[in-house]
N, C-alpha and C positions, 0 to 999 in steps of 0.2 A: 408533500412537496408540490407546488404549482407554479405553473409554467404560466410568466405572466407576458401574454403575449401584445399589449399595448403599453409595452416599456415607452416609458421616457411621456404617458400620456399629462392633459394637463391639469386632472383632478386635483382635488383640493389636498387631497394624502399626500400626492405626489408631491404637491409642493410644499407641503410641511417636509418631506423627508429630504429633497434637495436642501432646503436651508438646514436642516440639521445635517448635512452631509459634508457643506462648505467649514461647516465647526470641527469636523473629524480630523484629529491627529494624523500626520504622517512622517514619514522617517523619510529621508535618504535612502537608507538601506533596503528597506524592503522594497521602495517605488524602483530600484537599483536592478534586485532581485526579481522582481516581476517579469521589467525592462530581458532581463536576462533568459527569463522562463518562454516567454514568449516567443522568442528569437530559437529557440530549441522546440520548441513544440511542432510536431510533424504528424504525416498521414501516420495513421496506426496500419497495422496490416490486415488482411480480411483471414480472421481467422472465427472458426465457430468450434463449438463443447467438443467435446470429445466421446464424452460420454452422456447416457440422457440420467437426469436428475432424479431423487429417488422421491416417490409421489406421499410418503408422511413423515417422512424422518426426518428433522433438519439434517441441512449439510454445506459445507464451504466450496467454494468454487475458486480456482487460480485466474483470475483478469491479465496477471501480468506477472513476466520474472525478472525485467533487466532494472540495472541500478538506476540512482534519478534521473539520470540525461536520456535513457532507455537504449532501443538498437534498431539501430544505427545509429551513434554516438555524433554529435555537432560539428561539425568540421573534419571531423576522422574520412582519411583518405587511405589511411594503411590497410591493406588488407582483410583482416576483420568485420569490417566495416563496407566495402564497397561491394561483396557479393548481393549486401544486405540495401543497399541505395538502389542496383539493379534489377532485386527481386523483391518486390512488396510482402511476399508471401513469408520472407525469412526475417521481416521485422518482426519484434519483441514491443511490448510494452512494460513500461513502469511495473515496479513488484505494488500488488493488490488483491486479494482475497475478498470476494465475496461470500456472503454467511445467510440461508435462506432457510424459514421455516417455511415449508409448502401446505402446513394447516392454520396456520394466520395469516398467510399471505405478506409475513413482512420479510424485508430486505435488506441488508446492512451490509459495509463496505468498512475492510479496512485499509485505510490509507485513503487520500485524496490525491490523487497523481496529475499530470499533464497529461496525461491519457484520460483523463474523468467522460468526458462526451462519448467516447466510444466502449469505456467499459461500463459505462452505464447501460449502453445501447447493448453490449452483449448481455450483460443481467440482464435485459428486458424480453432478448431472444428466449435466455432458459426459462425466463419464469413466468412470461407474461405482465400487464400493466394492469390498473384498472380500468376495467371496462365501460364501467358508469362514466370517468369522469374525462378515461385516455391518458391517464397521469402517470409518470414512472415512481411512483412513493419510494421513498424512504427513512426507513425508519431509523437511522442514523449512520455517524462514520467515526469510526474509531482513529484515532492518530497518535503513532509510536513517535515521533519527533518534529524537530523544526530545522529538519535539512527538505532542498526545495520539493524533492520528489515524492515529498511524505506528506505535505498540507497544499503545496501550493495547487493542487485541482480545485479547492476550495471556491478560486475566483469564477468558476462556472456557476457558481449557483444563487451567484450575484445580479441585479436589475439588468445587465450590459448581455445575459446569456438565457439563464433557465428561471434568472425573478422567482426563487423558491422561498416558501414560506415556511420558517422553524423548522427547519434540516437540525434534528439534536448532533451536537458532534462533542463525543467524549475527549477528553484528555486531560493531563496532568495540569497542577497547578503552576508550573511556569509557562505550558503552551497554554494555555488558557490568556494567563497575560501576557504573552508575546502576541496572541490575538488580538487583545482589546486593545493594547497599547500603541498600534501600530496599523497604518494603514498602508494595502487597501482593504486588510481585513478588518480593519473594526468598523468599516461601513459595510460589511455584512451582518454584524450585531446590529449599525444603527437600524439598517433598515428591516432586521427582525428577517434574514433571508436564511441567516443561523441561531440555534440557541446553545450555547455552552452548557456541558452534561459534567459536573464533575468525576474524576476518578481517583486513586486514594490507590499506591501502591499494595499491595498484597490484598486490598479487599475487593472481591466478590462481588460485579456488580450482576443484580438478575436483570436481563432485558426481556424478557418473558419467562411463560413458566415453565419452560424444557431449558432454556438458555442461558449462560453467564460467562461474564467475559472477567478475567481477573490480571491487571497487569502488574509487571514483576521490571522492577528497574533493573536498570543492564548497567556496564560502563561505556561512555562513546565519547564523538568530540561535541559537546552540549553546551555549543557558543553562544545558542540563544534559549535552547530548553532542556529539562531529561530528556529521558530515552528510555523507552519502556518495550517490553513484549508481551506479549497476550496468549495468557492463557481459556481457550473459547472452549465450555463443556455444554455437551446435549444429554439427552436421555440416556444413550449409550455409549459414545463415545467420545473422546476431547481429545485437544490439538492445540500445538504451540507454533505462535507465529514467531518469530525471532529474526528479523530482516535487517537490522543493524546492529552490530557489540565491536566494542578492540576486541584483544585477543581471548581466549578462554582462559587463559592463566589470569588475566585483572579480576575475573569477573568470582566474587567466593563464594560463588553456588559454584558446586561442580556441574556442568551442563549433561551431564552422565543421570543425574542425582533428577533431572527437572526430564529428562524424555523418559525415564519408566515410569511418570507416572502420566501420559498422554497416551494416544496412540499414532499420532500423527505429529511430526516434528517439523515444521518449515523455519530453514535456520541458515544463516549469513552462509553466502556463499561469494561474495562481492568478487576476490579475485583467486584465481586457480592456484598461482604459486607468485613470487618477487619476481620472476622476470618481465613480468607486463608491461612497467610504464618505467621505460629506463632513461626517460626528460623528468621522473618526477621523484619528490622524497617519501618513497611509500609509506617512511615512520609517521608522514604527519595525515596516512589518510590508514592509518590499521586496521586489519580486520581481521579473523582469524581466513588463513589462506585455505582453498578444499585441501591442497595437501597437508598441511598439517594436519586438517578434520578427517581427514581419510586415514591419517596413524595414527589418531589417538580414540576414534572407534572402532577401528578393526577389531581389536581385543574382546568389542560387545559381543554378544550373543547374534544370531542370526536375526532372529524375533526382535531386535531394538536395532539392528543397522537396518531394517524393513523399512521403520519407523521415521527415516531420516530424508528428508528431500530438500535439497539445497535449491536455495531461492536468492536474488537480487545478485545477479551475476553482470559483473561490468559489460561494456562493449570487450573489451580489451579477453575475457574469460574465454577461450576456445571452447569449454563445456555450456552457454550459451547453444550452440548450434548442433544439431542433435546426429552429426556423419562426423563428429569431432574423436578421434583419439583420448581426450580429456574426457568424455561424457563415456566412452568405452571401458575408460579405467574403473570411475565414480560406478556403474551398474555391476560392473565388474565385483566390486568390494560388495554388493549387497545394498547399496545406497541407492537411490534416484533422482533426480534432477525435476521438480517443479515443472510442468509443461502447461500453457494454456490450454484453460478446458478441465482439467485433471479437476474430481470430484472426490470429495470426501466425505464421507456421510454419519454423521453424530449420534 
C-alpha cells in the first residue's frame, strides 16, 4: 500500500485516470450513504494495546467494539452517550480485528470502518511499518457485509486520503458487486487503489502458510449484500469473528456447534436486552440480544463460555462501558466483553 502524496498531480497517468473516473458509475444511494458516513465520523479516542504482542505467533488484535455509527452515537444526547462526548478516553471505535503474523511482517484487518485512519494508526503502533519505504502495508481487508460500518473505511484508501495501491480486499460475491457497481467505490477499482480477492462460502482461503481465513454465511438484513463470518486459523489456534447475524434460532448451524471448534469466539453483541431504543421497531433491526446469549450458553461448560467475548455493542448497550452493571453480569456468567487492545494469539 502507498501513500501517494502528490494527489491530484498533473502527470500523464493522472490524467488518464481522471477521464476514466468521469465514466465511473454512481448511485444515489451510495453518494447518499457516504454523504451520511461522513457526517458521523469523529475523533476516535486515544486509546493504546493492552497487552504487548506475542513476537512469532500470529495473533488478532481488537481495533474496535461499537456498532457502525460507533460511541458516541450521532446525535445521542441521552445519557449513554454524553459521559462519552465529555471524555474522549471512554469513546469506542467501529467493531475491527486486526490479524498479524510478526514473521512476515504482514497485516490484515477485518472490516473497514470509519475509524480506518486511526486504527490503522494503532496497527502501526503494535507492529511497526516499513522501514525502507515508511509505508503502513497491507496485506488486505476482509469484509463481512455492506452495512455502512463494515466497508465504508474503504473510502480512505482512495486518491482524496492514503492513494494506496492494490489493497487486496476479500469478500463475497454480491459485495464484490455491490463494489464495482457503485460509486464511490468502483473508482477505487478504477484507479487500481483496491483489487478484489474472491471468497467462496465454507472454503478455506490460505493467506499464508500459518493462516486461513474461512467464511460461513450467517442470516442478516442483506439489502445490498450476504453476510458472512470468518472463521481465522493459525498454527495453534483459531477464532471466529461473528459481528452481525438476526437471532440464533434463524441461523441452522447451531452457534454451540461453530465455538467448540475455535478457541476464540467474537460474536454479535449489538444490543444488551429490548429495552434500548423504545422510538424504534427493534423487529426490523434483530440481533440476538446478550441476554438472550447469556441463557442460552450458560448450560456450556466453563472452558466454552471462556471462549465467548461479545463484540459490536450499540451506543445504546450499557455493557459497552466497562463500571456498567451489564458488563458485571456478562463476566459474571464466565463470558467477556471484547475491549480494545485485547490480544489473541493463534
Amino acid at each position: 500500500m502507498q501513500r501517494n502524496c502528490a494527489m491530484e498531480s498533473e502527470n500523464s497517468e493522472t490524467g488518464k485516470r481522471a477521464r476514466r473516473n468521469r465514466r465511473l458509475p454512481r448511485t444515489a444511494t451510495s453518494l447518499a450513504a457516504l454523504t451520511v458516513l461522513l457526517l458521523f465520523t469523529r475523533l476516535a479516542p486515544a486509546q493504546t494495546p493492552l497487552s504487548d504482542p506475542p513476537k512469532t505467533n500470529p495473533y488478532l488484535v481488537v481495533l474496535g467494539i461499537a456498532q457502525d455509527a460507533g460511541y458516541p452515537h450521532a446525535g445521542c444526547r441521552r445519557a449513554c452517550c454524553m459521559t462519552a462526548w465529555d471524555d474522549p478516553a471512554k469513546k469506542q471505535m467501529v467493531t475491527c480485528l486486526g490479524l498479524v503474523d510478526p514473521v512476515t511482517k504482514q497485516r490484515w484487518m477485518f472490516e473497514a470502518t470509519p475509524d480506518f485512519p486511526h486504527q490503522l494508526e494503532s496497527l502501526n503502533k503494535i507492529t511497526g511499518v516499513d522501514e525502507a519505504t515508511k509505508q503502513p502495508d497491507l496485506a488486505g481487508i476482509f469484509l463481512t457485509h455492506g452495512h455502512i460500518g463494515h466497508y465504508s473505511g474503504l473510502m480512505y484508501l482512495g486518491r482524496e486520503s492514503l492513494g494506496a495501491r492494490n489493497v487486496p480486499v476479500y469478500a463475497m460475491p454480491r459485495m464484490r458487486d455491490f463494489l464495482r457497481d457503485n460509486g464511490p467505490w468502483s473508482q477505487l477499482l478504477a484507479l487500481e487503489n483496491i483489487k478484489l480477492q474472491p471468497l467462496i462460502a465454507d472454503e478455506q482461503t490460505l493467506i499464508n502458510d500459518r493462516l486461513s481465513v474461512k467464511p460461513i454465511l450467517v442470516p442478516h438484513r442483506d439489502e445490498f449484500t450476504e453476510t458472512v463470518g470468518f472463521i481465522v486459523r493459525g498454527p495453534n489456534r483459531s477464532a471466529l469473528f461473528l459481528p452481525d447475524i438476526d437471532k440464533w434460532e434463524k441461523w441452522p448451524t447451531k452457534i454451540e456447534s461453530v465455538i467448540a471448534t475455535v478457541d476464540y469466539a467474537f460474536v454479535d453483541a449489538t444490543f444488551y436486552d429490548n429495552a434500548e431504543l423504545p422510538n424504534r421497531d427493534i423487529s426490523e433491526i434483530p440481533h440476538p440480544f446478550i441476554v438472550e446469549s447469556l441463557k442460552r450458553f450458560q448450560p456450556l461448560p466453563a472452558s466454552e463460555r471462556k471462549k465467548i467475548h461479545f463484540i459490536h455493542l450499540n451506543h445504546t448497550n450499557a455493557a459497552i462501558r466497562t463500571d456498567s452493571e451489564a458488563t458485571k453480569t456478562i463476566l459474571k456468567s464466565g463470558m467477556s466483553i471484547a475491549r480494545f487492545g485485547k490480544i489473541s494469539e493463534l
